[in-house]
DRENTORNU-142839 format. One record per residue (C-alpha): chain; residue number from 1; residue in one letter; x, y, z. Coordinates in Angstrom, 3 decimals, m for minus. Example, Ala and Ser with C-alpha at 12.3 -4.5 7.8 and 13.67 -1.06 7.14 Angstrom:
// DRENTORNU-142839
+-------+------+------+----------+----------+----------+
| chain | resi | resn |        x |        y |        z |
+-------+------+------+----------+----------+----------+
|     A |    1 |    A |   12.300 |   m4.500 |    7.800 |
|     A |    2 |    S |   13.670 |   m1.060 |    7.140 |
+-------+------+------+----------+----------+----------+
This chain:
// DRENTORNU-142839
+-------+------+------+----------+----------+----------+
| chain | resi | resn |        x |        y |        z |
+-------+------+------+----------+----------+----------+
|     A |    1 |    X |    0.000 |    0.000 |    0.000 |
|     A |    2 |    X |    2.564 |    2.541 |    0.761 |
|     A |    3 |    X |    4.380 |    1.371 |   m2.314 |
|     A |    4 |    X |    1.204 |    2.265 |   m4.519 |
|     A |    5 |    X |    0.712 |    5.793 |   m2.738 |
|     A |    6 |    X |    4.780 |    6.287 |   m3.179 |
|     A |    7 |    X |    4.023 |    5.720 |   m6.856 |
|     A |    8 |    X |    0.909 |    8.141 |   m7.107 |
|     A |    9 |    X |    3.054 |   11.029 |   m5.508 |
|     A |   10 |    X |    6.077 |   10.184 |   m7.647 |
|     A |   11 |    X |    3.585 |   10.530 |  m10.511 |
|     A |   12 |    X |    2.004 |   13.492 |   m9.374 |
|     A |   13 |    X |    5.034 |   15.181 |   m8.221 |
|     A |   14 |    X |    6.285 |   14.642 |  m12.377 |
|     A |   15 |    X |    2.963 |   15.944 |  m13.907 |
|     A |   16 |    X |    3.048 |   19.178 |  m11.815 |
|     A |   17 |    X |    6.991 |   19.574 |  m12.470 |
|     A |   18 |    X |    5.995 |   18.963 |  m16.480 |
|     A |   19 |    X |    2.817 |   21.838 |  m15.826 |
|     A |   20 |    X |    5.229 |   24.089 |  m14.345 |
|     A |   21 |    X |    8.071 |   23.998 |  m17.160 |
|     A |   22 |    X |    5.122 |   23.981 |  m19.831 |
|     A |   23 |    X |    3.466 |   27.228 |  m17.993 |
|     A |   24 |    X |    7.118 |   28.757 |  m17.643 |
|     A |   25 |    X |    8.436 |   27.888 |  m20.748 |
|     A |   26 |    X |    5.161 |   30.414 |  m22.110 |
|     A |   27 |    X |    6.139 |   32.417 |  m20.187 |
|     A |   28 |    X |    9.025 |   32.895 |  m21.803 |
|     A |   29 |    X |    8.184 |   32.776 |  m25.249 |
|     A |   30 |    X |    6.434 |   35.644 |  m24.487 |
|     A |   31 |    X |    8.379 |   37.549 |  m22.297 |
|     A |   32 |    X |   10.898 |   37.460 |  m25.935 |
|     A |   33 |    X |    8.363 |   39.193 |  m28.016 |
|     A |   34 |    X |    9.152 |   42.430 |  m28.666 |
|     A |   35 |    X |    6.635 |   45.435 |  m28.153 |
|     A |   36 |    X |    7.353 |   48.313 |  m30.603 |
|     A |   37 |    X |    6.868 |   51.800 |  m30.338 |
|     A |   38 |    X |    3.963 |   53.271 |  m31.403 |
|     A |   39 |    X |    3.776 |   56.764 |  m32.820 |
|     A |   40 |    X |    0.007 |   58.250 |  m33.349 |
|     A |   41 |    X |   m0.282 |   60.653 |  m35.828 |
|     A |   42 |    X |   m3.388 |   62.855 |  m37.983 |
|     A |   43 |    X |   m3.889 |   62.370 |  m41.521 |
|     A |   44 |    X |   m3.090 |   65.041 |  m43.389 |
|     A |   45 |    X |   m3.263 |   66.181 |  m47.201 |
|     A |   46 |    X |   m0.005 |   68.196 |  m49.010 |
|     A |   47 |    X |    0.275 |   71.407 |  m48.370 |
|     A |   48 |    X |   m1.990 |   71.566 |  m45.055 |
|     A |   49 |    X |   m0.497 |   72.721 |  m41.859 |
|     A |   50 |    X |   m0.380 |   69.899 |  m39.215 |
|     A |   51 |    X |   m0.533 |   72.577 |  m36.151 |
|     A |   52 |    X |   m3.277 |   74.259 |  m37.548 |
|     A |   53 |    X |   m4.911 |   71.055 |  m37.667 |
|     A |   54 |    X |   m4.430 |   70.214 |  m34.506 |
|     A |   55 |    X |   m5.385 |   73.460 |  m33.056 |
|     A |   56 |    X |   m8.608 |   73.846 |  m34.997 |
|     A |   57 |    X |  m10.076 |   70.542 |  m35.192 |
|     A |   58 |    X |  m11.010 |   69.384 |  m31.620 |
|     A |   59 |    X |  m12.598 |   65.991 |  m32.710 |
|     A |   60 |    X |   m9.119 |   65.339 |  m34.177 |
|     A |   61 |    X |   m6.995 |   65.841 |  m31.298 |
|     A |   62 |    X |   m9.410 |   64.060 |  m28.911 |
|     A |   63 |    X |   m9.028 |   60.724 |  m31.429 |
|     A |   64 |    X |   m5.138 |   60.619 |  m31.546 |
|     A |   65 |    X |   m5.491 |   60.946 |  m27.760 |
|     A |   66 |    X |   m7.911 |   58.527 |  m27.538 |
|     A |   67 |    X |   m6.146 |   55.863 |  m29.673 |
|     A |   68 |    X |   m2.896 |   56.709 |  m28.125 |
|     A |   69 |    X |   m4.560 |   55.355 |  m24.903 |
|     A |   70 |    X |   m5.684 |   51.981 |  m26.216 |
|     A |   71 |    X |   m1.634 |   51.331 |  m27.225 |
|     A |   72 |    X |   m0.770 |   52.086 |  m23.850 |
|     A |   73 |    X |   m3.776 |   50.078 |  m22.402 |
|     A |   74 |    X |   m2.437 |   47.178 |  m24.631 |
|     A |   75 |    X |    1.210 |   47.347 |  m23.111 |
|     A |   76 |    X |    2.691 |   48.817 |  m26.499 |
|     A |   77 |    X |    5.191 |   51.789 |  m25.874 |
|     A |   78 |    X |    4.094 |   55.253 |  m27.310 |
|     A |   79 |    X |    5.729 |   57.784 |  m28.472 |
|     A |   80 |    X |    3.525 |   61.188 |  m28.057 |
|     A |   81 |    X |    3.308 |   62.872 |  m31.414 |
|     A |   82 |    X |    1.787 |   66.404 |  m30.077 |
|     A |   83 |    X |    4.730 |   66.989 |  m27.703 |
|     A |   84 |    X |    6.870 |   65.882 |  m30.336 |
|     A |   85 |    X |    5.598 |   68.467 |  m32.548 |
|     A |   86 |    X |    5.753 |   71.160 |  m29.810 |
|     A |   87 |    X |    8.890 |   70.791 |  m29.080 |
|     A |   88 |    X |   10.256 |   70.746 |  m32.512 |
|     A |   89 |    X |   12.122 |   74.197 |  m33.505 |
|     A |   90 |    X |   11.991 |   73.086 |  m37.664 |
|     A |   91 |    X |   10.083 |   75.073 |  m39.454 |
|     A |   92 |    X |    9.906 |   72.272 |  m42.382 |
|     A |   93 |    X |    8.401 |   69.836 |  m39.498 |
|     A |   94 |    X |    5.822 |   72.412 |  m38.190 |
|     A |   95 |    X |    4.303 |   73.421 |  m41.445 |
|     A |   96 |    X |    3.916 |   71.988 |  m44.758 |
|     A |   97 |    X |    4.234 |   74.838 |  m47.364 |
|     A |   98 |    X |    3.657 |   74.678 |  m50.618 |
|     A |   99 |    X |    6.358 |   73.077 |  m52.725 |
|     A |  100 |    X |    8.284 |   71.443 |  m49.486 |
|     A |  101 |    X |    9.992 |   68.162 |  m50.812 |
|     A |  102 |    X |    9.148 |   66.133 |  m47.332 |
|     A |  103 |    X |    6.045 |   64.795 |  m45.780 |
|     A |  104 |    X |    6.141 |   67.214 |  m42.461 |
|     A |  105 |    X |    4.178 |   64.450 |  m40.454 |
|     A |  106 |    X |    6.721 |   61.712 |  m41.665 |
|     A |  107 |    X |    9.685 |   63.646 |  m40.745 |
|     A |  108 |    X |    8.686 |   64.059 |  m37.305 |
|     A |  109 |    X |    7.805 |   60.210 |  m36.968 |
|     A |  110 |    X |   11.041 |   59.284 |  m38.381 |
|     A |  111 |    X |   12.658 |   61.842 |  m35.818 |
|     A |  112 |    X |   10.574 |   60.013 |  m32.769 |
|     A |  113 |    X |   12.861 |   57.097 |  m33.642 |
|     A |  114 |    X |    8.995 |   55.160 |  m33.511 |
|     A |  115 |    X |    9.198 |   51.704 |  m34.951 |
|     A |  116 |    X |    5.033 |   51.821 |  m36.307 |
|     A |  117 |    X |    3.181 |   54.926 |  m36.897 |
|     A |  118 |    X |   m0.586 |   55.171 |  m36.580 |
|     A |  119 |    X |   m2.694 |   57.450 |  m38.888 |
|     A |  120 |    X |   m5.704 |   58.134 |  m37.178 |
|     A |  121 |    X |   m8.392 |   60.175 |  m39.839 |
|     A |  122 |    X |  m11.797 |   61.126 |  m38.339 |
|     A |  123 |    X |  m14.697 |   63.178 |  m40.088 |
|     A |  124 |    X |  m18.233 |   63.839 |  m39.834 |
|     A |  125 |    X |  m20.027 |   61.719 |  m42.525 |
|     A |  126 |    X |  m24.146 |   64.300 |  m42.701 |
|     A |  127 |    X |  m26.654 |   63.056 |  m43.622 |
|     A |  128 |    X |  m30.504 |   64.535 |  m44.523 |
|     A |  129 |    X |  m32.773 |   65.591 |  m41.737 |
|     A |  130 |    X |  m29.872 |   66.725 |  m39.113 |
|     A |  131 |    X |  m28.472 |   63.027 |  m38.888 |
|     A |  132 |    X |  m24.430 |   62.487 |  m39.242 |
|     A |  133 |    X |  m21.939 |   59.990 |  m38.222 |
|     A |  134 |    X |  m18.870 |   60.120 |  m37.224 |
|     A |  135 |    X |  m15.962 |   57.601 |  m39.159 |
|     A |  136 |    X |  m12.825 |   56.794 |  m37.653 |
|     A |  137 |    X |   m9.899 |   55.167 |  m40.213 |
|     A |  138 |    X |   m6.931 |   53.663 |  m38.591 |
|     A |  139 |    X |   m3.850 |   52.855 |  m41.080 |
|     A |  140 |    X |   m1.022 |   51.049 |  m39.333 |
|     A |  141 |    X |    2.364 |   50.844 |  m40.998 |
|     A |  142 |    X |    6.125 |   50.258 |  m40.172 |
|     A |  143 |    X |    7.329 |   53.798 |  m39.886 |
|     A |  144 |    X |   10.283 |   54.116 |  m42.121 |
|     A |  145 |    X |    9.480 |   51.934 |  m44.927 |
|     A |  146 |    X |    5.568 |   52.171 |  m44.837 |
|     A |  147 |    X |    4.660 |   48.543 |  m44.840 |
|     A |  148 |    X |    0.992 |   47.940 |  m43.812 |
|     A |  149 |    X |    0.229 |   45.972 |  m41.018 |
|     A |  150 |    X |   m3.513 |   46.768 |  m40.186 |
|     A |  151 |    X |   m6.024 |   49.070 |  m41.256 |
|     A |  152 |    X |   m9.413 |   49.919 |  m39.785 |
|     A |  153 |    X |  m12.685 |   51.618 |  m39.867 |
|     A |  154 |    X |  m15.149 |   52.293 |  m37.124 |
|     A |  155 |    X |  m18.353 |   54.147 |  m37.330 |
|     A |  156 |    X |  m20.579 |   55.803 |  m34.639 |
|     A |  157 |    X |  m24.002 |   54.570 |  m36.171 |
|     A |  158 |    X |  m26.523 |   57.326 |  m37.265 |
|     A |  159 |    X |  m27.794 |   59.913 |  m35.190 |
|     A |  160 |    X |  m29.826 |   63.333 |  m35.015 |
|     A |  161 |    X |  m27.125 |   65.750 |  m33.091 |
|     A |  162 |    X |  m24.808 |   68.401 |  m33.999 |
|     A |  163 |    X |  m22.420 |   66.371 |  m31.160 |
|     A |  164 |    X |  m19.537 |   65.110 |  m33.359 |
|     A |  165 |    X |  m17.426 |   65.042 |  m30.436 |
|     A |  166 |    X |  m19.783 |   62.318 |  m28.981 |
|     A |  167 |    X |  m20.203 |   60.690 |  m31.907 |
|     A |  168 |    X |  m16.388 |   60.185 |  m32.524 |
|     A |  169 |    X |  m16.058 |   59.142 |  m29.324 |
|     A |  170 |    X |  m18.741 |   55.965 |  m29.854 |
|     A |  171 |    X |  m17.082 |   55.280 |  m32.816 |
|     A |  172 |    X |  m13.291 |   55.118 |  m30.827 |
|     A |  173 |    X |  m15.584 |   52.978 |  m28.113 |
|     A |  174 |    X |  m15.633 |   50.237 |  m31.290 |
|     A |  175 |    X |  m11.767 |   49.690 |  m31.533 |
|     A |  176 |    X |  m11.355 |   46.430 |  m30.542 |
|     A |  177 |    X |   m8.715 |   43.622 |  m29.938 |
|     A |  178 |    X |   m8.206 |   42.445 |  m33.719 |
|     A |  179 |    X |   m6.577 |   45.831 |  m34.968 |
|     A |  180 |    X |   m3.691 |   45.340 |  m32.254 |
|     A |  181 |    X |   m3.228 |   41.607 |  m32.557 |
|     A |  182 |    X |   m2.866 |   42.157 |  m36.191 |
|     A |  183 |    X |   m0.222 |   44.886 |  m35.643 |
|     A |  184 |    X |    1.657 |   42.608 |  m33.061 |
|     A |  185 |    X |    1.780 |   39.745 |  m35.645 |
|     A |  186 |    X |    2.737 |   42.053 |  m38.662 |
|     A |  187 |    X |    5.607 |   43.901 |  m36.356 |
|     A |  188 |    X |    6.778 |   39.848 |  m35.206 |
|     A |  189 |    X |    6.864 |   38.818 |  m38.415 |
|     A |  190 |    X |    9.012 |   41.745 |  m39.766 |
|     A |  191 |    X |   11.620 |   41.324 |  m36.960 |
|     A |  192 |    X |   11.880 |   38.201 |  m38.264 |
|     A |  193 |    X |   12.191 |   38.495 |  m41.971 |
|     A |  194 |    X |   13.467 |   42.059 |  m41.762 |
|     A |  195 |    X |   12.439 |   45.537 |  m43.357 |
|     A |  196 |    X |   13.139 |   46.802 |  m47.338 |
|     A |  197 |    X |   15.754 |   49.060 |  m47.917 |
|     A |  198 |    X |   16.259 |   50.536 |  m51.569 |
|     A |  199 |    X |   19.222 |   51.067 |  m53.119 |
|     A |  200 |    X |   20.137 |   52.924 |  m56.103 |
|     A |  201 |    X |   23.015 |   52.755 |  m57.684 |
|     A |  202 |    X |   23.687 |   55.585 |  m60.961 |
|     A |  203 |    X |   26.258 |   55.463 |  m63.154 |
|     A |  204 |    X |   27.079 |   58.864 |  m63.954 |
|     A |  205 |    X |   27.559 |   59.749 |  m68.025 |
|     A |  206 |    X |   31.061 |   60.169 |  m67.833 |
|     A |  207 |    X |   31.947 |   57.122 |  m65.326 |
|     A |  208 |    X |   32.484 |   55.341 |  m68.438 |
|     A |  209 |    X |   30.642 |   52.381 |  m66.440 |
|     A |  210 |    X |   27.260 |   50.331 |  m66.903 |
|     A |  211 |    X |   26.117 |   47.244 |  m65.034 |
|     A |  212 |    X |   27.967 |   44.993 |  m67.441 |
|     A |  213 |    X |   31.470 |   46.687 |  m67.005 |
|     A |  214 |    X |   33.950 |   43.729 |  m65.886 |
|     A |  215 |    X |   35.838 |   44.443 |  m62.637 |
|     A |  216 |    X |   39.371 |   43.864 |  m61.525 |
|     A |  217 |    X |   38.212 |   40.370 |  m60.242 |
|     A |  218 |    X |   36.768 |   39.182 |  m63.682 |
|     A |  219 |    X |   33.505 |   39.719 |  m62.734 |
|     A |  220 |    X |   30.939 |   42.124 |  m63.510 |
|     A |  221 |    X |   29.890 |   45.215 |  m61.734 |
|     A |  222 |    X |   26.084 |   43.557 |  m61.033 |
|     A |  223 |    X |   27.797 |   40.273 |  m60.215 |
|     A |  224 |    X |   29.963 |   41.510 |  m57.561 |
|     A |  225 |    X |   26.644 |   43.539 |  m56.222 |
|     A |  226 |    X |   24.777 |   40.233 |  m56.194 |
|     A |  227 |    X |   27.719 |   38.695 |  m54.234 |
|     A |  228 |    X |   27.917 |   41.296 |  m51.591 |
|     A |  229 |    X |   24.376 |   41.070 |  m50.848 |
|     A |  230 |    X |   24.296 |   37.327 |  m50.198 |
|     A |  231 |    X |   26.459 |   38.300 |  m47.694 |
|     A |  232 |    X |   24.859 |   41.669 |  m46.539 |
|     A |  233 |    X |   20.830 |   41.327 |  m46.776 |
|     A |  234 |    X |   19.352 |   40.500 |  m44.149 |
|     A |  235 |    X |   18.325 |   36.504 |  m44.225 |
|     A |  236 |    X |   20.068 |   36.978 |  m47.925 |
|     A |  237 |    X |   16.741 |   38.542 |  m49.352 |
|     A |  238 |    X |   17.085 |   40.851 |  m51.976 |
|     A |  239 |    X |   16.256 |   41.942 |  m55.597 |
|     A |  240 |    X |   18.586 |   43.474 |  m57.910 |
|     A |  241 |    X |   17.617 |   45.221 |  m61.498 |
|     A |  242 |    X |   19.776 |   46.615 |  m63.760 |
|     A |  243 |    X |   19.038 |   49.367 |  m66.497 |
|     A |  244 |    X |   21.941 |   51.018 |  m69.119 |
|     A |  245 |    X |   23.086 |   53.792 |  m66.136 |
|     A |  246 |    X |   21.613 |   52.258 |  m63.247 |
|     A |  247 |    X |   21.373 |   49.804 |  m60.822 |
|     A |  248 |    X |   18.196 |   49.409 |  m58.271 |
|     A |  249 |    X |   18.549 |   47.426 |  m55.299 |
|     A |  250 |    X |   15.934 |   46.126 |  m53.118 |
|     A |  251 |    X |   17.042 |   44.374 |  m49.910 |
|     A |  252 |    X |   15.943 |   42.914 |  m46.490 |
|     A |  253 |    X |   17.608 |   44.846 |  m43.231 |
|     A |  254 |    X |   16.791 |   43.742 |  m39.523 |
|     A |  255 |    X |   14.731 |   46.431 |  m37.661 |
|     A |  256 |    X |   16.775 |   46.582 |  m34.450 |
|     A |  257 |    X |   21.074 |   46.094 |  m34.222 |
|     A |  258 |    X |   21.545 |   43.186 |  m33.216 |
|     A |  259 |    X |   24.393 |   44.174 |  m30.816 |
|     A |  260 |    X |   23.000 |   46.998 |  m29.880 |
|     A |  261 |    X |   19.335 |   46.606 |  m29.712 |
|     A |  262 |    X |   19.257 |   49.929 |  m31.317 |
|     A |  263 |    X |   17.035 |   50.683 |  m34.286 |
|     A |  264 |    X |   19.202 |   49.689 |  m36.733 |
|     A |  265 |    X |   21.098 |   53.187 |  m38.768 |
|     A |  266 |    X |   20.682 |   52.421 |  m42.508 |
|     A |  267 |    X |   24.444 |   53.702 |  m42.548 |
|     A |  268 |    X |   25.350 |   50.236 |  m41.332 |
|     A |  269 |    X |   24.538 |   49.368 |  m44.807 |
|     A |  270 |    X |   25.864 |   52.656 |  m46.763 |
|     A |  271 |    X |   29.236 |   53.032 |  m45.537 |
|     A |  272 |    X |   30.184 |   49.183 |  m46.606 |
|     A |  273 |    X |   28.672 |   49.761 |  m49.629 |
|     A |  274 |    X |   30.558 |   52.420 |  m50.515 |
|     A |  275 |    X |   33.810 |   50.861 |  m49.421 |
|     A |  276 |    X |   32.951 |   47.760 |  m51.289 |
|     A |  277 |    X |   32.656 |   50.135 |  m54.116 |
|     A |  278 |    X |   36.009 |   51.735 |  m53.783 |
|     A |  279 |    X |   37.983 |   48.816 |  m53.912 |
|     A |  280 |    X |   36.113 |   47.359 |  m56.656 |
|     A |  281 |    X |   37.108 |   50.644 |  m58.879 |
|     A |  282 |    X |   40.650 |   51.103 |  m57.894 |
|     A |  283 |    X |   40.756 |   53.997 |  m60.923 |
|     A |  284 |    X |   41.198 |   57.194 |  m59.410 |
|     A |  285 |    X |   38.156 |   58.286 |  m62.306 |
|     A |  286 |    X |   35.641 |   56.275 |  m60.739 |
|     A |  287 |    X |   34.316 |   57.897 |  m57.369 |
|     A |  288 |    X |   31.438 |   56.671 |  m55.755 |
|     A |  289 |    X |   29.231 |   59.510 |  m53.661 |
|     A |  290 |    X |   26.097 |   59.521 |  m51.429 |
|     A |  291 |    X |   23.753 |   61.140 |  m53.333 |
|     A |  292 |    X |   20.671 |   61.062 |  m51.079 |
|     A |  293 |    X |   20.520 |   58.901 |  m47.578 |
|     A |  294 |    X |   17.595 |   58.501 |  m45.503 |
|     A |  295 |    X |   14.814 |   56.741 |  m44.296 |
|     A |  296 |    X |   14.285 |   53.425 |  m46.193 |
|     A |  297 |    X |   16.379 |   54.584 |  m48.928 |
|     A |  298 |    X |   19.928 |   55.218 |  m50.147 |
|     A |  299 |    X |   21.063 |   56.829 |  m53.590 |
|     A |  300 |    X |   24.534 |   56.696 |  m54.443 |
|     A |  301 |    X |   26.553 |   57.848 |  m57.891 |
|     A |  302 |    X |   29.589 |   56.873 |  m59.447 |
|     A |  303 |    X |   30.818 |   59.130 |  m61.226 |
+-------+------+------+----------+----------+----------+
């Protein structure tokens, strides 16, 4: 008898050890997934000037608040795009005047260092006999290359008021749990397979070069490309198309340094590249420059 009851607790004492390492080893898995930061931001047409916006359109302001919130309620880390933009002293960031080159809003989430960025447009939808609506559209993307992860609509239902405030607000009562989990699975599965990063590569006129121009090693210029980038892109994805004067580049690069944890500087790419370059065209006519760097982009020339 004490035999069989040594057995039982033997057998008990293994399924609860088995429980525990199962419930830990959750645990774990998803103490490992990474929450991003979350930058919430108006929608906003060319030429219109995001302060102004802000400052004249209460229903607006009360939504990115409002959706801000529900990140923060969900455990994501938020970065808070109305200080941001207070505290910026750039004129270019502050207001969008006509003919500016850059997106205003998008320089200021690429400044907040914000791995997704959240564009929250709300409006009054009228309709006859004094009844309106209120829609709220949420477009989710990663914030330097602008890769969709979710988008969503919410509506307040019909009503007879002048209370757009209250009707936004029902309509911001309808976000629910699906927009989130499909920006946590979209951000996962991007840390794992890695963001695009263009490159463009011109030959200038007088370089005397074009894709097909063999190299010191016997190879040509787009071979040697596609040999660096086996070794450089991220998980060794990448496309590479070649024109008479230039070469375009699209390739995989991780979202965070792996060292560092840092978001990962697309300079990390650049400055090998260029180097690479050099000592591929060991004539002192061939110079390759940076031409334009930012972003999800790099444009360099040869000249």
């Amino acid at each position: 008898m004490k035999k069989l009851i040594g057995i039982i607790l033997s057998c008990l004492s293994i399924a609860f050890q088995g429980h525990a390492q199962t419930e830990s080893a959750t645990r774990g898995s998803a103490n490992n997934v990474r929450q991003p930061n979350v930058i919430v931001v108006p929608y906003t047409t060319e030429g219109q000037d995001v302060r102004q916006i802000l400052d004249n359109n209460r229903m607006m302001l009360n939504a990115i608040s409002k959706v801000k919130e529900e990140f923060n309620n969900r455990g994501f880390n938020t970065k808070d795009f109305v200080t941001l933009l207070q505290a910026s002293k750039r004129n270019d960031i502050v207001s969008a005047t006509t003919g500016a080159k850059t997106d205003p809003v998008k320089d200021l989430v690429l400044e907040s260092k914000a791995d997704i960025s959240v564009t929250v447009n709300v409006f009054v939808n009228p309709h006859e006999g004094g009844v309106a609506e209120v829609n709220l559209v949420l477009q989710a993307a990663e914030a330097i290359s602008g890769e969709s992860f979710a988008n969503a609509s919410y509506t307040s239902d019909k009503f007879r008021t002048t209370d757009s405030l209250s009707l936004a607000n029902r309509a911001l009562s309808k976000i629910n749990d699906d927009f989130f989990t499909l920006i946590q699975n979209g951000f996962n599965t991007m840390m794992e397979t890695g963001r695009n990063l263009n490159v463009r590569i011109e030959l200038g006129p007088n370089s005397g070069l074009d894709p097909y121009s063999e190299m010191s090693t016997g190879n040509d210029l787009e071979m040697e490309l596609t040999n660096w980038l086996d070794n450089n892109a991220y998980g060794g994805n990448y496309e590479i198309n070649s024109s008479d004067m230039v070469i375009d580049i699209s390739m995989k690069v991780p979202i965070y340094d792996q060292i560092t944890g840092k978001p990962y500087a697309i300079n990390k790419i650049r400055t090998p590249l260029v180097k690479f370059l050099k000592s591929l065209l060991t004539s002192e006519e061939h110079t390759p420059k940076t031409k334009f760097s930012s972003g999800q982009q790099i444009w360099l020339v040869i000249e």
